[in-house]
C-alpha positions in Angstrom: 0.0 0.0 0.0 1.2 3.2 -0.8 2.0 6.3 1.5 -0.9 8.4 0.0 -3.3 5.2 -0.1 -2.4 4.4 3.6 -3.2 8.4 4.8 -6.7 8.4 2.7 -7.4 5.4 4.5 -6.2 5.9 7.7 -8.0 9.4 7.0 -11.5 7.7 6.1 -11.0 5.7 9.2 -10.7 8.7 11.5 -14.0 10.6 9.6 -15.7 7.4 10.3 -14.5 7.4 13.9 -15.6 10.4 14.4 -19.0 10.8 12.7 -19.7 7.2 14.9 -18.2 9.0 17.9 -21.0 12.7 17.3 -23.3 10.6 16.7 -23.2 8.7 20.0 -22.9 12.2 21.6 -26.4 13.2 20.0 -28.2 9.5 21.7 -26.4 10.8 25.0 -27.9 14.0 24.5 -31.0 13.0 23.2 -32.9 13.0 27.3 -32.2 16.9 26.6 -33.9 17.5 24.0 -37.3 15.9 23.4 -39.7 16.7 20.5 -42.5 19.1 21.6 -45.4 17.2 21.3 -46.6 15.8 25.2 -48.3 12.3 25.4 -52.0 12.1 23.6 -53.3 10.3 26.8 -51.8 11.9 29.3 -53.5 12.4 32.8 -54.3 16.6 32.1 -52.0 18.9 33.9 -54.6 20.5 35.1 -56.2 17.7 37.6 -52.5 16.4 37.8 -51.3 19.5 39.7 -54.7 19.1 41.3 -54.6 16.1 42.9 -50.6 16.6 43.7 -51.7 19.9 45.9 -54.4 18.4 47.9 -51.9 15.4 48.6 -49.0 17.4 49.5 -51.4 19.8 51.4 -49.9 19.9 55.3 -53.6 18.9 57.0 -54.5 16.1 54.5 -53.7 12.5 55.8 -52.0 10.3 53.9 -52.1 6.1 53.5 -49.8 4.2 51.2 -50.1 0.9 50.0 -53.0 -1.4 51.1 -55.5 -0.2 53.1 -58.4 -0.4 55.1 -60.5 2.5 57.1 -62.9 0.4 58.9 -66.6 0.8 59.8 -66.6 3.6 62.9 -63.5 5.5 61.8 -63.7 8.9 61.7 -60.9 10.9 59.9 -61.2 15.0 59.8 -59.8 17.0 56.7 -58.6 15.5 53.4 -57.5 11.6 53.0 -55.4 10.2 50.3 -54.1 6.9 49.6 -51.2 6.0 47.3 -51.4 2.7 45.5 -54.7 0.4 47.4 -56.3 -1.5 46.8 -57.8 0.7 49.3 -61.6 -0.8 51.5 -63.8 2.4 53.2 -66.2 2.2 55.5 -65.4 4.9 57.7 -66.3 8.3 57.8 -63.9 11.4 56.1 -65.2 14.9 56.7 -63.0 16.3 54.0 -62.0 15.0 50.6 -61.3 11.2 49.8 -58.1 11.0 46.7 -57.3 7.8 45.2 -54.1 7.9 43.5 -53.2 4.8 40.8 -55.3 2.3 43.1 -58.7 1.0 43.5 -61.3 1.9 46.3 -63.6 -0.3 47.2 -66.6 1.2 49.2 -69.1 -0.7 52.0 -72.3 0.0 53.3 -72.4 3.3 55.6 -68.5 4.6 54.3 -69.3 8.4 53.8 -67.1 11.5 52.6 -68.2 15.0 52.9 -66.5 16.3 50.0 -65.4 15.2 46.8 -64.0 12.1 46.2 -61.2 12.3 43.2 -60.2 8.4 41.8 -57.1 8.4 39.6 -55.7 5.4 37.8 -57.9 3.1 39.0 -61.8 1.8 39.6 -64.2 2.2 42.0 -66.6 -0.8 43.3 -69.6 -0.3 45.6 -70.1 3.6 44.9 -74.1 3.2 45.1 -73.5 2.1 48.7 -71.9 4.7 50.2 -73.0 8.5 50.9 -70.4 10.4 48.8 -71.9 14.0 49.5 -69.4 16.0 47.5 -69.9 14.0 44.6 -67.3 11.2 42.3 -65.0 12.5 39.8 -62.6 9.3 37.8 -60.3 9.5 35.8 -58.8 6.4 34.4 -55.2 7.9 33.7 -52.6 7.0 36.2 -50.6 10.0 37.8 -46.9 9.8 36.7 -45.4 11.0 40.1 -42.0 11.4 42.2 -41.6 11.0 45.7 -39.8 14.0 47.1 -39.6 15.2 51.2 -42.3 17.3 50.7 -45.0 15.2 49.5 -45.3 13.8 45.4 -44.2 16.0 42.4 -46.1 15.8 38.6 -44.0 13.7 36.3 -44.8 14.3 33.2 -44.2 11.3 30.7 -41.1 11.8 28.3 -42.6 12.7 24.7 -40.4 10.8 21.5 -36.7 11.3 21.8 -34.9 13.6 19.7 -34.3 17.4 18.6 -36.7 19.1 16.0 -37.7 22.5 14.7 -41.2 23.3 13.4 -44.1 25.6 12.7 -47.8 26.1 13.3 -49.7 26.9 10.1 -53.8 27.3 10.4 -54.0 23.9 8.7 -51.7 22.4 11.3 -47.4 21.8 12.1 -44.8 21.0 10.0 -41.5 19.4 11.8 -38.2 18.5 10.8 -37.0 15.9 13.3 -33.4 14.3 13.5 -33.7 11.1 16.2 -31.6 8.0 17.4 -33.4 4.8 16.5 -32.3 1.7 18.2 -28.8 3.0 19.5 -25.6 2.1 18.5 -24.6 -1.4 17.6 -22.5 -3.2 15.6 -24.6 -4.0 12.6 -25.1 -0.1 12.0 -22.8 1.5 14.1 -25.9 4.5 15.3 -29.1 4.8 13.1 -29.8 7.9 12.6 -33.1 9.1 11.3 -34.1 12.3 9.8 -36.9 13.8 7.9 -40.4 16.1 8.3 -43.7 15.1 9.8 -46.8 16.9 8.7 -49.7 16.7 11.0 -52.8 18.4 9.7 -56.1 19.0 11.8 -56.8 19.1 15.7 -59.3 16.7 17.2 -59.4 14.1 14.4 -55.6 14.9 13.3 -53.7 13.3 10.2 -50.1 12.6 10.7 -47.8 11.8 7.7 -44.1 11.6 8.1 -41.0 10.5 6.2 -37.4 9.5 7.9 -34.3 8.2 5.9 -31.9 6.3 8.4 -28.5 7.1 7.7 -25.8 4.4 9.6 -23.0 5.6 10.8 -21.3 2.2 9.7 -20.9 3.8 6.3 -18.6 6.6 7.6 -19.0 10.0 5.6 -19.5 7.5 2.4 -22.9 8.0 2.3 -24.2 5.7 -0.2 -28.0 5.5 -0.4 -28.0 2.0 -0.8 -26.5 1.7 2.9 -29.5 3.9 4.2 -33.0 2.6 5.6 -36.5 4.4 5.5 -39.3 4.5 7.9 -42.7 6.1 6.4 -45.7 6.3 7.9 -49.6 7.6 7.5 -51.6 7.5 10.5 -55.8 9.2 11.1 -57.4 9.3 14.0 -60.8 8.9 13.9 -63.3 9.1 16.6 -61.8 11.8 18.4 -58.2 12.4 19.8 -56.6 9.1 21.0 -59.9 7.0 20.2 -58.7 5.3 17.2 -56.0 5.6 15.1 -55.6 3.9 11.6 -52.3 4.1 9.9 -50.0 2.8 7.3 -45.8 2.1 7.4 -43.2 1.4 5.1 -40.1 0.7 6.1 -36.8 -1.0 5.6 -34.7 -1.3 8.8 -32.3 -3.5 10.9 -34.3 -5.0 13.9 -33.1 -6.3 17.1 -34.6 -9.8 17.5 -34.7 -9.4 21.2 -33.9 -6.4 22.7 -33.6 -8.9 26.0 -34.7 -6.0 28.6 -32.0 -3.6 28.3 -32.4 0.1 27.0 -31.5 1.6 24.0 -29.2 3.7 25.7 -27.5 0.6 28.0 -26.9 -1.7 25.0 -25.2 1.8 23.1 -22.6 2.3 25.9 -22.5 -0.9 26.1 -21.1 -1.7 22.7 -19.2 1.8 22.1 -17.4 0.9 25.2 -16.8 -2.3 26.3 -17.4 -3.8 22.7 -20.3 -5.8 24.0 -23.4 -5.6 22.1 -26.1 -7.7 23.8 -28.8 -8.1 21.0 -28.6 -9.8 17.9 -30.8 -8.1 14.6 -31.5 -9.1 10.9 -32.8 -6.8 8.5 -36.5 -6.1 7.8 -38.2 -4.8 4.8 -41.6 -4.1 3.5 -44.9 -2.7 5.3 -48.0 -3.2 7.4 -51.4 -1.6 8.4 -52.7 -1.0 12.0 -55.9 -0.2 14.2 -54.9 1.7 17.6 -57.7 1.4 19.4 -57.7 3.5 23.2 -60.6 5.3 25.1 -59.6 8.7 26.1 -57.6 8.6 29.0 -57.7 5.2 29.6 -54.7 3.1 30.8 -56.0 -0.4 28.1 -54.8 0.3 24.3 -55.4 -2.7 22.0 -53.4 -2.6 18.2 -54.5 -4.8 15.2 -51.9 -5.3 13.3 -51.4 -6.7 9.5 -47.6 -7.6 8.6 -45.8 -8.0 5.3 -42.2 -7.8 4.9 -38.9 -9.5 3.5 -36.5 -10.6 6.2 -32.8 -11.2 5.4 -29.8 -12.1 8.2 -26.9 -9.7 8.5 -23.4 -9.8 9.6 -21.5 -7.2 12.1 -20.2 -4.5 10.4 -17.0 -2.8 11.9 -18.3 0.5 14.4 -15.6 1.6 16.5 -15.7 1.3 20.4 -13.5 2.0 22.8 -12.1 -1.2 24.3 -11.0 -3.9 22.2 -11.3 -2.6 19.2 -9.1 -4.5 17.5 -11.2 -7.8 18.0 -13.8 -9.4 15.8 -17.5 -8.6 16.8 -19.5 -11.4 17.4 -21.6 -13.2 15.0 -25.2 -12.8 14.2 -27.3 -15.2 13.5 -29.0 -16.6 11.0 -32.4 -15.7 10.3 -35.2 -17.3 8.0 -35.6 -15.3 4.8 -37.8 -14.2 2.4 -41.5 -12.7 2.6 -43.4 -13.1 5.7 -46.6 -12.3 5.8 -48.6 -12.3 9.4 -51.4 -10.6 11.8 -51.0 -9.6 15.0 -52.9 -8.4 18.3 -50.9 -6.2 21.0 -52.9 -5.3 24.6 -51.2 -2.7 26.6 -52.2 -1.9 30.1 -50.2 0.7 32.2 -51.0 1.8 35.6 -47.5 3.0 36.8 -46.9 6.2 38.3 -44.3 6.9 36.0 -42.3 4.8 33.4 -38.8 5.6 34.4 -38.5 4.6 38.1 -42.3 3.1 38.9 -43.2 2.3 42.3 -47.2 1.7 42.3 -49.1 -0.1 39.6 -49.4 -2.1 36.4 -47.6 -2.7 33.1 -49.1 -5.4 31.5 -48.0 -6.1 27.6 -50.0 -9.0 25.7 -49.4 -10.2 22.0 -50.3 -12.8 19.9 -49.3 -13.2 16.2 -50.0 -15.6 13.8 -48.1 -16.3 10.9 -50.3 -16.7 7.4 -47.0 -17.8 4.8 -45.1 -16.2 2.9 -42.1 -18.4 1.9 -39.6 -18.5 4.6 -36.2 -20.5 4.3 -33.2 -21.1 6.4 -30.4 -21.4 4.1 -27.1 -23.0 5.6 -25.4 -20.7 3.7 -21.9 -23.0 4.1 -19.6 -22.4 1.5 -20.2 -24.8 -1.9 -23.8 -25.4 -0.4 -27.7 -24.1 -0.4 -29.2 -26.7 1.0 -32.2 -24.7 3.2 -35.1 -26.4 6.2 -38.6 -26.0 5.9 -40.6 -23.1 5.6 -41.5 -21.9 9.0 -43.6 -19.5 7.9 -46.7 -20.7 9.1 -46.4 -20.0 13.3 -48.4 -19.0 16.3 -46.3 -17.3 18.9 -47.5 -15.3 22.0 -45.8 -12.9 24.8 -46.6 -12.7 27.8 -45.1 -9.3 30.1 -46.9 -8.6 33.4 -45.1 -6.4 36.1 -46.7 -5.2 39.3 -44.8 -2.4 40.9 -45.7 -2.2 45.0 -44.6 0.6 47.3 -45.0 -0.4 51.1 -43.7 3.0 52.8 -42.2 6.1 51.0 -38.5 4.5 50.6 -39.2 0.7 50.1 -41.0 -0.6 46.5 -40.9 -4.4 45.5 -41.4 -5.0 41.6 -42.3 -8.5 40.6 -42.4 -9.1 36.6 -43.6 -12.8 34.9 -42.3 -13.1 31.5 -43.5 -15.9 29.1 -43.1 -16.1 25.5 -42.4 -18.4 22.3 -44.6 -20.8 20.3 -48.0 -21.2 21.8 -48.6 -24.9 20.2 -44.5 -26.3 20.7 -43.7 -26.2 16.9 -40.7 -24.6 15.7 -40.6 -21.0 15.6 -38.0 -18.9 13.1 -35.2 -17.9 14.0 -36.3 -13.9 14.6 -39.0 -15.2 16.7 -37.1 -17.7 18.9 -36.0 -16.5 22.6 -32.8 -16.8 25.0 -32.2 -16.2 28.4 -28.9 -15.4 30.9 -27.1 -12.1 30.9 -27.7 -9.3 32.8 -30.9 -8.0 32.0 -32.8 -11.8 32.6 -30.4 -14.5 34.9 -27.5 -12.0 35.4 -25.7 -15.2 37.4 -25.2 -16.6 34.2 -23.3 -15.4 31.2 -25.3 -13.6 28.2 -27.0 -16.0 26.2 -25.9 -19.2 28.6 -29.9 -20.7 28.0 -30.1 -21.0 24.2 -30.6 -24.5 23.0 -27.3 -24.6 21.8 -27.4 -22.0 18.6 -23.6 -20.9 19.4 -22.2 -23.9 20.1 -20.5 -23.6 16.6 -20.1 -21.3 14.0 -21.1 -21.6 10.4 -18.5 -20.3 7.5 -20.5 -18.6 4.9 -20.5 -17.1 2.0 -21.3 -13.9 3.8 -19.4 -14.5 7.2 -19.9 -16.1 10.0 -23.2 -17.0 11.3 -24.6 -18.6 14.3 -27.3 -21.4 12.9 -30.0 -19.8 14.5 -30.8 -17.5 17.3 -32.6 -19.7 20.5 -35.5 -21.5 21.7 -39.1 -21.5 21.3 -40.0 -21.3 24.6 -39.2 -19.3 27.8 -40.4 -18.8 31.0 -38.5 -16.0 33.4 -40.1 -14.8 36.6 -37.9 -11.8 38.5 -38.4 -10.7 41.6 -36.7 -7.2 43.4 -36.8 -5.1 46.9 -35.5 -1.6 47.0 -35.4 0.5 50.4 -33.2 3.9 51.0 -31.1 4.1 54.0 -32.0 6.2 57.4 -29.1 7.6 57.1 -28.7 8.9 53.3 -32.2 10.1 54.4 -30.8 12.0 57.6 -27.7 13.0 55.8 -29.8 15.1 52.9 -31.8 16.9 55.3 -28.4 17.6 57.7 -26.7 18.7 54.7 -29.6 20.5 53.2 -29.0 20.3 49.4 -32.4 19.8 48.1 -32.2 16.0 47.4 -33.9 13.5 49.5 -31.2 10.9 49.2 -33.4 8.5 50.9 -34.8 8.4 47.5 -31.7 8.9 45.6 -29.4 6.0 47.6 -31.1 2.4 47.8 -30.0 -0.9 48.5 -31.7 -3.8 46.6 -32.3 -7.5 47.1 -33.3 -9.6 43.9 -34.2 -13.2 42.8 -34.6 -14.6 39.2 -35.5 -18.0 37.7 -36.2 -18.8 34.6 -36.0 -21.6 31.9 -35.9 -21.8 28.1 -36.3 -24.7 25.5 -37.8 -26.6 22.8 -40.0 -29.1 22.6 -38.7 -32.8 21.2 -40.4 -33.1 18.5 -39.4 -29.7 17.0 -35.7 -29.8 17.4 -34.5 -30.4 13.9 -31.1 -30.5 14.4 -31.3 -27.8 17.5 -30.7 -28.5 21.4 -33.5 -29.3 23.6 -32.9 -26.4 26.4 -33.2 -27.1 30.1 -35.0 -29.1 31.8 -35.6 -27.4 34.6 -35.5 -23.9 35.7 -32.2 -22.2 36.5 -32.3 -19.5 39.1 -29.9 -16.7 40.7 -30.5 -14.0 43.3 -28.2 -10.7 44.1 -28.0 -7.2 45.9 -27.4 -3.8 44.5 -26.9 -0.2 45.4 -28.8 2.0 43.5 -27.5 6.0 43.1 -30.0 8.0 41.4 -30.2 6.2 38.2 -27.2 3.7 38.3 -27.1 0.7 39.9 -23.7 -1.5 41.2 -25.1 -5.0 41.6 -23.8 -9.0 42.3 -25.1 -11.9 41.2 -25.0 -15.4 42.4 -25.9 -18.7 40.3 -28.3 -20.6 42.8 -28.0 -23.9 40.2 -26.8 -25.2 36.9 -23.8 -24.0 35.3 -23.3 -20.9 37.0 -19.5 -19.7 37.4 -19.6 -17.8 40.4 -20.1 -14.1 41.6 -21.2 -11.9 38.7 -20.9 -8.1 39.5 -22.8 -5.4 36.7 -24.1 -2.4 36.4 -27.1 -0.5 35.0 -28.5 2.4 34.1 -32.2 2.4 35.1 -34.4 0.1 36.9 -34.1 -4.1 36.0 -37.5 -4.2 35.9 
C-alpha cells in the first residue's frame, strides 16, 4: 500500500470514527432534548397539579399501600391513599383521593367532599354516601416521591431534537432522532426527515425519515441507508382510534432482551459488547390503535408484510478492544413473511422511568399466514435450506406489578412468558434466549439458548450462528428496594435539596427462569433445560445507576457476577 493510499485510508477511518463518535454524543444527548409534542393520553396537567396539591397539602392524611378504614373511623380533613387496593367504610369529613389504586366502598363509608379516583376503579359507589360527589379518571398519575410530599411527572414525549411551525392547517417538523442506539450491525441509526400533522381533534399525521448508519462513515451511499414512512388518522376523536400505514426497511433487534436503547449503546461503544442480535426487515403493514380517552388499556391490530434477510457485524468503532472481531449474528429465516398480530397494553405506573405503584401489562399474539420463509445453511459450496417456517403462532406474555409499602421501600415482581403457543418450531427472529444481565445475570449472556452458538457456520457472507434460540421461555424476577435512614438524615443535615433516601437504595433480587424446545421440533437444535435455572443478588442504587452482584443458585453458574445498569431491572 502506498504512503498516500495508507493516509486516505487511515484518514476515512478517522472521519468514520468520528461521525460514529458525534453521533453517539447526540443519543447521550437526546434526554435533553425531546420533540414538543406531550403524550396524547396523558392524565391533564390541570387535575394532575390538582390532585398533587391536595396530597401534598400539610392537614390532608395520607395512607400508602393497602388499606383499610374500617366501619366507625372517623378521619377529619382530606385523605389520600397512594397505590390500594384501598376498602372504606369509615367516615372522612373532607376530601377522599385515590391515587393509581382501586377503592372499594361498604355500606355506611361516607365522605363529605369530593371524592377524586385516579388510575384506578371504584366498586360499591351506590352504597356509600359520597356527598361532594365522584369525579374518575382512568389515567394514572406519573409521580416522584420528594420530602415534601409527590411532584407531577410528566411522561417523556419521543426522543430527539426538531424544529417546526404552526400553520392554520396544522405543524410541519423536521426531526433528527436516534433509533435503536448504536450497535455493531449499524454503528448509530440515525433518522431524519419532516412530519406533517394536519387537523386538531381528528388529526392526520404523515411523516417520512431516511436512516442514515454511521457504519458507512462520511461515504454516504443511499443503498447503505433505511427508510421509515408512515400515514396514521385518528378517527373518533383524539386518541380514540388511530388507523395508519408504514413502510419501512430497517435493521431489527430480535430481542432487545430488557436492556435500553441507551444501556446496550454504551455498552457496545465501550466495552465492545453488544447484547442483541438483529436481521434486517423490509416491507410494510397496516394497523388499528384502538384507546378510550384517557384510559390506561390500548389494543393494536396489526397486518404484517415484509422480507426478512440475516446480517453480519459490520465494523463500528468502540473503545475497548477494538481490534477484536464482533460477534456473529445469527441466521435468520428469509424471504416474505406475511402475518397478523394483536398487541394489549395496560399501564397503571406512576411513572415509566422509576415506577413504584401499579401495572404494566403487555400482551401479544401473532399468527403467521406464509409467505415463503427458508433457512439457508449458507456454508460455502452449499444451499441446501429447512422448511418453511412461515406458518407459526407465537405469543408474549409481560406482566409487572410495581408495590410501594412506605415512602423509601417498593418491591417490583415481573412474569415473562413467550415463544410458540402450540410447541412447533418458531423462526429464528422469533425464537428466545435467556442469561445475561438483563434476565439470569448469574449466568453469562445467552448461557440458556438451545445450543445456537455452540459452533459457527462459515458462509459465503461471514460467519453465522445457525440460528438465534429456543421456542419457549419462562422468566419470573423478583426485586426489593429501600433507601437508607441515614442517606435520608444525611440530605436533610446537609440541606441540598435531594432526599437521598430516595436517591441511595440498596436492593435485594431473585430470578429464575427456563428456556427450551419441545422434542419433537428440534430439527437438528438442542433441547434447552429441563428445569428452571435460578440466581439471586443485591445492588446499590444512586439515582439512576445501579452497582449490583449476582450469584448462580443452580446449573452451570460460574460464580459471583458483578454489573451495572442504568435504570431500573424491571
Amino acid at each position: 500500500m502506498s504512503r498516500d493510499t495508507k493516509r486516505m485510508t487511515d484518514r476515512r477511518w478517522l472521519c468514520a470514527r468520528a461521525a460514529g463518535s458525534c453521533a453517539l454524543l447526540l443519543l447521550l444527548i437526546a434526554d435533553a432534548a425531546h420533540a414538543q409534542d406531550p403524550p396524547l393520553d396523558a392524565l391533564p396537567d390541570s387535575i394532575a397539579d390538582r390532585i398533587i396539591a391536595l396530597h401534598n397539602a400539610p392537614g390532608t392524611t395520607r395512607f400508602g399501600g393497602e388499606v383499610r378504614i374500617p366501619e366507625g373511623t372517623t378521619i377529619t380533613g382530606n385523605v389520600a391513599i397512594v397505590g390500594g387496593p384501598a376498602v372504606f367504610a369509615g367516615r372522612v369529613e373532607g376530601m377522599l383521593i385515590v391515587i393509581n389504586g382501586d377503592v372499594t366502598f361498604e355500606e355506611g363509608a361516607t365522605v363529605t367532599g369530593a371524592t377524586l379516583v385516579v388510575g384506578g376503579s371504584t366498586e360499591g359507589e351506590q352504597r356509600a354516601s359520597l356527598l361532594g360527589g365522584l369525579q374518575q379518571h382512568p389515567q394514572a398519575l406519573r409521580f416522584r416521591q420528594d420530602p415534601d410530599g409527590l411532584i407531577h411527572r410528566t411522561e417523556p414525549p419521543r426522543e430527539g431534537v426538531s424544529a417546526g411551525r404552526d400553520f392554520p392547517f396544522g405543524r410541519t417538523d423536521i426531526f433528527l432522532a436516534v433509533r435503536t442506539g448504536y450497535n455493531r450491525v449499524e454503528g448509530l441509526p440515525i433518522s431524519f426527515g419532516p412530519r406533517v400533522r394536519f387537523g386538531t381533534s381528528n388529526p392526520t399525521s404523515i411523516e417520512a425519515f431516511a436512516i442514515y448508519r454511521t457504519r458507512a462513515g462520511l461515504d454516504v451511499n443511499t443503498r447503505e441507508m433505511g427508510y421509515a414512512l408512515r400515514a396514521e388518522q385518528y378517527l373518533g376523536g383524539r386518541t380514540a382510534v388511530r388507523i395508519g400505514v408504514r413502510w419501512f426497511s430497517e435493521i431489527l433487534p430480535i430481542e432487545t432482551r430488557g436492556l435500553s436503547d441507551r444501556e446496550n449503546s454504551l455498552s457496545t461503544f465501550l466495552l465492545h459488547r453488544d447484547y442483541r442480535d438483529a436481521y434486517e426487515s423490509d416491507g410494510w403493514n397496516a394497523y388499528v390503535h384502538l384507546a378510550r380517552p384517557g384510559t390506561p388499556t390500548d389494543l393494536t391490530f396489526e397486518y404484517r408484510a415484509e422480507r426478512h434477510r440475516a446480517v453480519s457485524p459490520a465494523n463500528p468503532w468502540s473503545i475497548v478492544d477494538n481490534d477484536e472481531a464482533w460477534r456473529p449474528n445469527p441466521l435468520v429465516a428469509e424471504g416474505m413473511i406475511r402475518s397478523v398480530a394483536a398487541i394489549l397494553r395496560h399501564d397503571t405506573r406512576n411513572e415509566s422511568i422509576d415506577p413504584a405503584t401499579g401495572w404494566d401489562v403487555r400482551l401479544e399474539l401473532e399468527r403467521g399466514l406464509g409467505g415463503g420463509l427458508e433457512t439457508a445453511e449458507l456454508a460455502l459450496g452449499t444451499s441446501a435450506t429447512t422448511q418453511p417456517r412461515e406458518r407459526f403462532t407465537a405469543a408474549t406474555i409481560d406482566v409487572r406489578r410495581y408495590v410501594r409499602f412506605t415512602p423509601y421501600s417498593r418491591m417490583g415482581i415481573r412474569v415473562f412468558a413467550a415463544g410458540s403457543v402450540d410447541g412447533t418450531e418458531l423462526p429464528p427472529q422469533r425464537q428466545h434466549v435467556l442469561g445475561g444481565e438483563a434476565s439470569l445475570p448469574g449466568y453469562r449472556m445467552f448461557e440458556f439458548d438451545c445450543a445456537a452458538r455452540r459452533e459457527i457456520l462459515d458462509t459465503e457472507r461471514g460467519p453465522f450462528f445457525p440460528y438465534y434460540g429456543c421456542d419457549r421461555v419462562v422468566l419470573v424476577q423478583m426485586e426489593y428496594q429501600a433507601g437508607f435512614p441515614f442517606a435520608r438524615r444525611l440530605g436533610e443535615a446537609i440541606r441540598i435539596g435531594i432526599d437521598l433516601g430516595q436517591q441511595v437504595r440498596w436492593a435485594a433480587f431473585f430470578d429464575a427462569g427456563r428456556a427450551w424446545n419441545e422434542l419433537d421440533a428440534l430439527d437438528g437444535r438442542g433441547g434447552g433445560e429441563s428445569d428452571f435455572s435460578a440466581d439471586a443478588g443485591l445492588g446499590i442504587r444512586i439515582g439512576e445507576l445501579g452497582f449490583y452482584w449476582a450469584y448462580p443458585l443452580s446449573g452451570s453458574g460460574k460464580g459471583l457476577n458483578f454489573f451495572v445498569r442504568i435504570g431500573r431491572r424491571l
